[in-house]
Backbone bond lengths (Angstrom), bond angles and torsions (degrees), N, CA, C in turn:
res aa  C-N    CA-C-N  psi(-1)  N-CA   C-N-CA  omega(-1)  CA-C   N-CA-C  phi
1 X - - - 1.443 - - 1.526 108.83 -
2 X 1.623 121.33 121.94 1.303 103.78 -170.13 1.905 91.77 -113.60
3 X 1.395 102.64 178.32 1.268 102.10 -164.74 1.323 116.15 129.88
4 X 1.177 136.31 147.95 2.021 128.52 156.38 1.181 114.96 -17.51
5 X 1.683 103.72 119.83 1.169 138.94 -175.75 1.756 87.57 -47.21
6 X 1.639 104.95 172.52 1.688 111.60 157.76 1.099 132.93 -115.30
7 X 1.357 131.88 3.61 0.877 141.98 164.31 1.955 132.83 -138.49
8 X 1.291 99.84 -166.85 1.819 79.60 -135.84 1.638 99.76 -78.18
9 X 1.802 135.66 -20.94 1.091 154.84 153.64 1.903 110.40 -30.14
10 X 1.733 94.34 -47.90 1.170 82.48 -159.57 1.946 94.01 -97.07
11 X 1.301 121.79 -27.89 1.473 129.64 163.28 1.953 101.07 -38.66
12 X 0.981 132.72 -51.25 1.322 136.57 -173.28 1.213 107.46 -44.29
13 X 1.985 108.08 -58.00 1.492 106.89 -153.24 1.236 90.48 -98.41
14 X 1.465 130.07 5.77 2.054 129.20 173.72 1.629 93.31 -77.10
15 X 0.958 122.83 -16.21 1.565 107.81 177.36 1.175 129.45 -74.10
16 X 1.397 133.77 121.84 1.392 132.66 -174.00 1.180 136.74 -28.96
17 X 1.224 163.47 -112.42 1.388 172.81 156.33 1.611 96.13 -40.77
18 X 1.499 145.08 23.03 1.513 135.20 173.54 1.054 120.54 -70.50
19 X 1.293 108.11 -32.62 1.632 103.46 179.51 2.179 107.39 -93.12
20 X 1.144 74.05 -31.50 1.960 72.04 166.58 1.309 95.31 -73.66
21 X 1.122 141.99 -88.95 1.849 119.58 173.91 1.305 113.85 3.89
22 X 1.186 107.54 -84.12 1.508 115.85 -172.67 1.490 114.13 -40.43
23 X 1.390 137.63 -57.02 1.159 142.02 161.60 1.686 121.38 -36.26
24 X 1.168 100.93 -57.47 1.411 114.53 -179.78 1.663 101.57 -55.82
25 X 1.510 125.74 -51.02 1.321 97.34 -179.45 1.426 108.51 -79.16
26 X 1.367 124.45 -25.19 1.712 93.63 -171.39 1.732 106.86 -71.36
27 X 1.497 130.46 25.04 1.185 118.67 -178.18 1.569 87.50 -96.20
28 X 0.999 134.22 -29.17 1.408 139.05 -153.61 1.314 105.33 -57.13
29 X 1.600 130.45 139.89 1.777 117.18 170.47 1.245 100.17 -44.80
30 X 1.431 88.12 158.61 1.922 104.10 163.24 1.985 120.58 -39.79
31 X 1.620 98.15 -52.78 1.135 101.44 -160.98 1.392 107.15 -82.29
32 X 1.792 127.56 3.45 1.369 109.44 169.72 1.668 107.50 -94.38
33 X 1.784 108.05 -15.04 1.095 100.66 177.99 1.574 119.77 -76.82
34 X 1.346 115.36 -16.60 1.855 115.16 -174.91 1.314 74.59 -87.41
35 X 1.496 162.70 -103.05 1.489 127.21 -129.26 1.431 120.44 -59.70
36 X 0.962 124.56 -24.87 1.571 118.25 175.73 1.089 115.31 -76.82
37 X 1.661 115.32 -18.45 1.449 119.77 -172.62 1.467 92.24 -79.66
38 X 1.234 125.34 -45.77 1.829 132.16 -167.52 1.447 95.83 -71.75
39 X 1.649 121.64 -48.16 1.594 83.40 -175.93 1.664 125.56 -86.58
40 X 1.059 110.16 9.70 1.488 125.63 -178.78 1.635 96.57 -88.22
41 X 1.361 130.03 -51.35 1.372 123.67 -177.38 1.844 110.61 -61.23
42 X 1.256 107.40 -45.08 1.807 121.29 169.40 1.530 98.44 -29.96
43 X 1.241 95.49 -83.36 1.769 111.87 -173.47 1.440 111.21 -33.23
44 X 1.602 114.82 -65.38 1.178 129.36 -177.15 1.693 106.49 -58.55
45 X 1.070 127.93 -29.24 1.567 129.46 142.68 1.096 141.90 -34.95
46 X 1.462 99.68 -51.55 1.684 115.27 167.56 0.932 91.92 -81.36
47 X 1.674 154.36 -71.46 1.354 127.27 -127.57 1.256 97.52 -81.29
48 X 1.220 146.42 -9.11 1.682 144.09 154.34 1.429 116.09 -40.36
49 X 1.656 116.74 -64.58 1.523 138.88 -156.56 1.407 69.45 -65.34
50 X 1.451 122.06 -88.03 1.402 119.42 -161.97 1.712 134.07 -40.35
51 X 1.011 97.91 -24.27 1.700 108.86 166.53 1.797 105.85 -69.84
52 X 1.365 94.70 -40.66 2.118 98.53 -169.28 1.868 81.77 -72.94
53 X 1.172 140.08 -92.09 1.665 139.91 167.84 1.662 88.92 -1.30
54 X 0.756 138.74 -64.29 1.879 129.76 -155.64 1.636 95.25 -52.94
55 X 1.523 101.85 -57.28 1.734 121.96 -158.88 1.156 103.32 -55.98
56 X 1.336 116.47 -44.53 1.547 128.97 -154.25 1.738 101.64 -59.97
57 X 1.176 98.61 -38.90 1.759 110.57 -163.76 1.323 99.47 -80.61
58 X 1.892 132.41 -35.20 1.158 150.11 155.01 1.538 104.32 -22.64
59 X 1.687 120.91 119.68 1.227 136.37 158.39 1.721 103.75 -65.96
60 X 1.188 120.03 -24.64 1.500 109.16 178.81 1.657 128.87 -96.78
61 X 1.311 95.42 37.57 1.477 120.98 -156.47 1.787 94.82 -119.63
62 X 1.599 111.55 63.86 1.697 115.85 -174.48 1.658 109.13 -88.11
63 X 1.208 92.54 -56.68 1.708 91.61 177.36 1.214 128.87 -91.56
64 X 1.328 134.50 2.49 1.514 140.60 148.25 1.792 73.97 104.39
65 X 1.313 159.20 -33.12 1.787 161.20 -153.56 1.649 90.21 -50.54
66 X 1.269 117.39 -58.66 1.736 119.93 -163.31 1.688 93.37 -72.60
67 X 1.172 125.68 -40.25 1.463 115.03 -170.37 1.733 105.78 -70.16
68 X 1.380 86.27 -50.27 1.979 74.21 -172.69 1.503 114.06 -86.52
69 X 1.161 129.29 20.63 1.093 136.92 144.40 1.582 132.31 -75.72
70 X 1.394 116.65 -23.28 1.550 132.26 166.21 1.848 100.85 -38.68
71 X 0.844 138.96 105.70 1.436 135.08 172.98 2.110 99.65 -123.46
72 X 1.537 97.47 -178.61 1.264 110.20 156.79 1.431 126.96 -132.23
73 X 1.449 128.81 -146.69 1.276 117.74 175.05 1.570 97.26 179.07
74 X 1.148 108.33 134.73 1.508 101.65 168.25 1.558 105.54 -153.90
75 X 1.090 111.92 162.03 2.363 144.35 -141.39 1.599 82.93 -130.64
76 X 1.086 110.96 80.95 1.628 110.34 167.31 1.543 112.92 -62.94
77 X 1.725 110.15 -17.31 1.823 124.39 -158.97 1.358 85.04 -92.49
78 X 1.495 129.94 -39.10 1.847 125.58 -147.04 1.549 92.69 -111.93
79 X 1.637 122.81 -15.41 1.447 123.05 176.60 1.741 97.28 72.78
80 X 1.522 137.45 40.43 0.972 136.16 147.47 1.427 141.11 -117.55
81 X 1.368 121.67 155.16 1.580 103.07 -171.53 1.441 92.43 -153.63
82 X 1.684 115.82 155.95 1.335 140.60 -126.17 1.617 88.93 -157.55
83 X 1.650 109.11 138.62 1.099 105.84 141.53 1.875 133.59 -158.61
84 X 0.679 158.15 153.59 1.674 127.47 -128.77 1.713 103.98 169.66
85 X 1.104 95.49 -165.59 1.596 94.82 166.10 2.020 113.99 -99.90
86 X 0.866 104.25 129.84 1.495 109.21 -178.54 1.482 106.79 -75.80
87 X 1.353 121.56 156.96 1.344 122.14 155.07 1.241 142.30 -84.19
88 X 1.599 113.10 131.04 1.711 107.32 -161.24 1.845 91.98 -92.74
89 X 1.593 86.23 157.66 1.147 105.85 -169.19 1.719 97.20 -125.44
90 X 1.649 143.79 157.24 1.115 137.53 154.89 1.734 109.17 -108.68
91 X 1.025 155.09 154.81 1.389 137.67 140.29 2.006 106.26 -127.63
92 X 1.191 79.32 151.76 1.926 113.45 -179.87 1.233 128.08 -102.95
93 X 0.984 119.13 140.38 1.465 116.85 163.71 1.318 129.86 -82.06
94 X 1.111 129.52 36.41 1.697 121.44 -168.57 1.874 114.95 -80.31
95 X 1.306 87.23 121.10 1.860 100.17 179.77 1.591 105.51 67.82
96 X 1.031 116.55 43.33 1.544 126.70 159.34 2.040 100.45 78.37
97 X 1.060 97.16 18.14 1.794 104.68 -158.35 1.656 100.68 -122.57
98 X 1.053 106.99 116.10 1.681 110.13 -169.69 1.827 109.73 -81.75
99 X 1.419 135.50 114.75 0.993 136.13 -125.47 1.656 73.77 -130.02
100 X 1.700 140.00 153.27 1.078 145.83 157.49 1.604 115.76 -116.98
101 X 1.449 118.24 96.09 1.940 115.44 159.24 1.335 120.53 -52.44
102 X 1.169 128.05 179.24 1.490 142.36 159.04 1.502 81.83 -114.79
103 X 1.892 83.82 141.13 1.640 98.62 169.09 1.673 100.05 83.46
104 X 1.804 90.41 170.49 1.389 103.99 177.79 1.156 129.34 -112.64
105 X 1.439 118.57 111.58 1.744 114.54 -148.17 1.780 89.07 -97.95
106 X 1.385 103.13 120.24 1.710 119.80 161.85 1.556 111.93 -72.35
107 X 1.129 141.10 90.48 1.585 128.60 -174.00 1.942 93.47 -65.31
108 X 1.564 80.92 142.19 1.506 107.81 154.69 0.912 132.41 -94.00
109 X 1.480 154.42 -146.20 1.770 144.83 -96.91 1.569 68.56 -107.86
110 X 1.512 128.29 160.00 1.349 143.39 154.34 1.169 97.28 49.71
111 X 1.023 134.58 31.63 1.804 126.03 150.90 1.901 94.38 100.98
112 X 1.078 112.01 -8.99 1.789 110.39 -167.33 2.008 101.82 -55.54
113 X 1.510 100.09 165.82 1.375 114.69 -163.65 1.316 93.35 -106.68
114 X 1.531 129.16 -27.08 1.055 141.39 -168.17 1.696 128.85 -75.51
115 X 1.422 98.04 93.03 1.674 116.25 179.77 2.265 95.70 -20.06
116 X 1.186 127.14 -44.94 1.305 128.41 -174.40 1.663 107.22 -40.53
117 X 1.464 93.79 -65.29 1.434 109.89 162.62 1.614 132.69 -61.92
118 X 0.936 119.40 6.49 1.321 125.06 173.28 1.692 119.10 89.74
119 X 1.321 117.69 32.74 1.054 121.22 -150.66 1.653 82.86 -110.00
120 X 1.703 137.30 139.49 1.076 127.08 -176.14 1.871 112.50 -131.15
121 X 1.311 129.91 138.29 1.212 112.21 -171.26 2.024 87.28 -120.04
122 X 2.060 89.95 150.21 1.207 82.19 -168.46 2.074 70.90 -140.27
123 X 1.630 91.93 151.06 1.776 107.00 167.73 1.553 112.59 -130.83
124 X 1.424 107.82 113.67 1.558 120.79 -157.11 1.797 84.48 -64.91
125 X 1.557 112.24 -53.56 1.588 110.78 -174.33 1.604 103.11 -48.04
126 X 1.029 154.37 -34.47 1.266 159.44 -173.21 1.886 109.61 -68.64
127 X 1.311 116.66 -32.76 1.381 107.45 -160.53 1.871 84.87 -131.70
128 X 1.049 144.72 -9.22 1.282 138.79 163.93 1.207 126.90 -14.55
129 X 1.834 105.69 -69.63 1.609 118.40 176.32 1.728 105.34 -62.50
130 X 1.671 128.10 -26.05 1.194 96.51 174.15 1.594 119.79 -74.10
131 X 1.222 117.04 -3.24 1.777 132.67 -165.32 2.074 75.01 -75.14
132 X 1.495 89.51 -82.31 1.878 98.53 -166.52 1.314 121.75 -45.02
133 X 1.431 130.04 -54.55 1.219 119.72 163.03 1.925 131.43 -78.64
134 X 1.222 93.86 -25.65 1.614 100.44 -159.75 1.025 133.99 82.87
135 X 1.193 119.79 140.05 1.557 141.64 -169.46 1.454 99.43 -78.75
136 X 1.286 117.94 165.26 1.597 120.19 -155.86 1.969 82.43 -85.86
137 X 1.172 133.81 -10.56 1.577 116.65 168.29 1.248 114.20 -90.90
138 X 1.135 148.00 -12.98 1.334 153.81 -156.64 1.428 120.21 -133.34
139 X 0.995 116.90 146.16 1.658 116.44 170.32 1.472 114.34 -47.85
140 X 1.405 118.54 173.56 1.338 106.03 159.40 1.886 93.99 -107.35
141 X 1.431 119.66 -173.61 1.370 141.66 -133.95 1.069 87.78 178.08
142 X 1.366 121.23 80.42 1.360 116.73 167.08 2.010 118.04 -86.47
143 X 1.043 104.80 128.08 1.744 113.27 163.96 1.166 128.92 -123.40
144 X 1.189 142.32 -8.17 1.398 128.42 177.04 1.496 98.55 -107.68
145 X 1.115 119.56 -44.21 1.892 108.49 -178.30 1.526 108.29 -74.29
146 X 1.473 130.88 -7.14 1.246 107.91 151.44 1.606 138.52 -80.32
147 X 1.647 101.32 -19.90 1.312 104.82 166.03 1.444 99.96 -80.95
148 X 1.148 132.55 -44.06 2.006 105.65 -169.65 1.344 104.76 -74.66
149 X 1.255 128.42 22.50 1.281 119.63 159.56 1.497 118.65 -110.89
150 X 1.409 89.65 -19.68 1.556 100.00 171.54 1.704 120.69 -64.81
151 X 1.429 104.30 -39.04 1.652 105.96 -172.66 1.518 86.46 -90.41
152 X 1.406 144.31 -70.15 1.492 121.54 -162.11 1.663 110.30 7.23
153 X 0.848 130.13 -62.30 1.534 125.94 -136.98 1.864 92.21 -106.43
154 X 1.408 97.98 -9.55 1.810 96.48 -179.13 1.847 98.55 -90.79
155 X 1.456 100.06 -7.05 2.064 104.07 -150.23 1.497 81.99 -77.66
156 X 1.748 103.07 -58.39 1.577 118.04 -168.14 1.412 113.68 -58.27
157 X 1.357 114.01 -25.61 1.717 107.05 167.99 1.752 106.84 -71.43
158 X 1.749 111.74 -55.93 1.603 108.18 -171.29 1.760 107.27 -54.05
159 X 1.466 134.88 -22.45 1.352 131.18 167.14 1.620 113.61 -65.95
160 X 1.310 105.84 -34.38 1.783 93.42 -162.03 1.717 85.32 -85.14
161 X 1.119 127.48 -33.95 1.790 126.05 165.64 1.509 97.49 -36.30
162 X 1.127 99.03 -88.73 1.559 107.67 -160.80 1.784 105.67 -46.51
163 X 1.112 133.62 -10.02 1.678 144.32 -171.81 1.599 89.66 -77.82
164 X 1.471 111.51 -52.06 1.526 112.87 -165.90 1.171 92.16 -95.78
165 X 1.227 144.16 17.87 1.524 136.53 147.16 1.723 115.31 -93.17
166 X 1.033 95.39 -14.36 1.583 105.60 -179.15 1.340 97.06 -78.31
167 X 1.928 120.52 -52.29 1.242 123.07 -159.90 1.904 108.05 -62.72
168 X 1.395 105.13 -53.61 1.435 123.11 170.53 1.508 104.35 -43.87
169 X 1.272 138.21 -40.64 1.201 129.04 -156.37 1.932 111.26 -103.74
170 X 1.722 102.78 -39.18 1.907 106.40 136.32 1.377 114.00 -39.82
171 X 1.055 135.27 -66.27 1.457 121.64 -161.68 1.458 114.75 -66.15
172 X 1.139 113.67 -13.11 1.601 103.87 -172.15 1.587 92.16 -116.54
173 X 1.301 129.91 43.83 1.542 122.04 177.44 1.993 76.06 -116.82
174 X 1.290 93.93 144.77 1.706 119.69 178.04 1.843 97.57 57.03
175 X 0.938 129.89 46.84 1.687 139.07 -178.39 1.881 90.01 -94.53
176 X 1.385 101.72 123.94 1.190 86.93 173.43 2.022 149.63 108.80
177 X 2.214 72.19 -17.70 1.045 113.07 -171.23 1.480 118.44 -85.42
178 X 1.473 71.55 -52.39 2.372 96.29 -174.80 1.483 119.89 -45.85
């Protein structure tokens, strides 16, 4: 079957010019890549805080799981940054051997792991898009596409900053020398 990849590994590298992107900045000196890298991580900073600010105001915001799950991530090597809901993880101790779940396991009656016992596992990454878009009963509640729309226009100011930090910081490389 040819056509768009299905998943998100292979959606990455289906994108046009990404890996020529990618190349092109690691050719870049060092010092244009740490400001673009800093104002791209900034942004990707804010558009986090601002996604958790979206939730907060969110009526579907019961167990605090979707809020403190809002994380970011940033590729200081590829000059990109991400920010979304992260994935929760639980881990155990069983038989002296540290064991890792997906998701967040609530133990039930006497500490048990076991859904029998009332023990419930929930994955904020799993139910997110129904928070942002909505489930065919509910509105959607959108939070993350209003903050990455919110910084766009803050990203393109912290780049043309960091451009005249690049320029300021060229001029004084071999200063001193002549």
């Amino acid at each position: 079957m040819a056509g768009r990849p299905n998943n998100a590994a292979a959606i990455a590298g289906h994108v046009q010019g990404l890996r020529e992107l990618k190349a092109a900045f690691q050719k870049l000196p060092e010092i244009v890549r740490e400001h673009l890298n800093d104002a791209t991580e900034t942004s990707v900073r804010e558009g986090a805080r601002l996604a958790q600010a979206n939730l907060s105001r969110s009526p579907s915001i019961d167990t605090r799981a979707l809020y403190d799950h809002v994380g970011w991530a940033m590729n200081r090597k590829a000059g990109r940054g991400s920010f979304g809901i992260k994935r929760a993880t639980t881990v155990f101790t069983v038989g002296g051997k540290k064991v890792r779940v997906k998701g967040l396991i609530r133990a039930g009656a006497g500490g048990s792991a076991s859904t029998g016992a009332g023990a419930t596992k929930d994955q904020p990454s799993r139910r997110a898009h129904f928070v942002e878009f909505g489930p065919s009963t509910m509105p959607a509640e959108p939070f993350v596409i209003p903050a990455a729309e919110a910084i766009r226009a803050d990203y393109l100011d912290r780049c043309v900053r960091a451009g005249k930090g690049i320029e300021r910081d060229m001029a004084t490389v071999g200063a001193g020398r002549l």
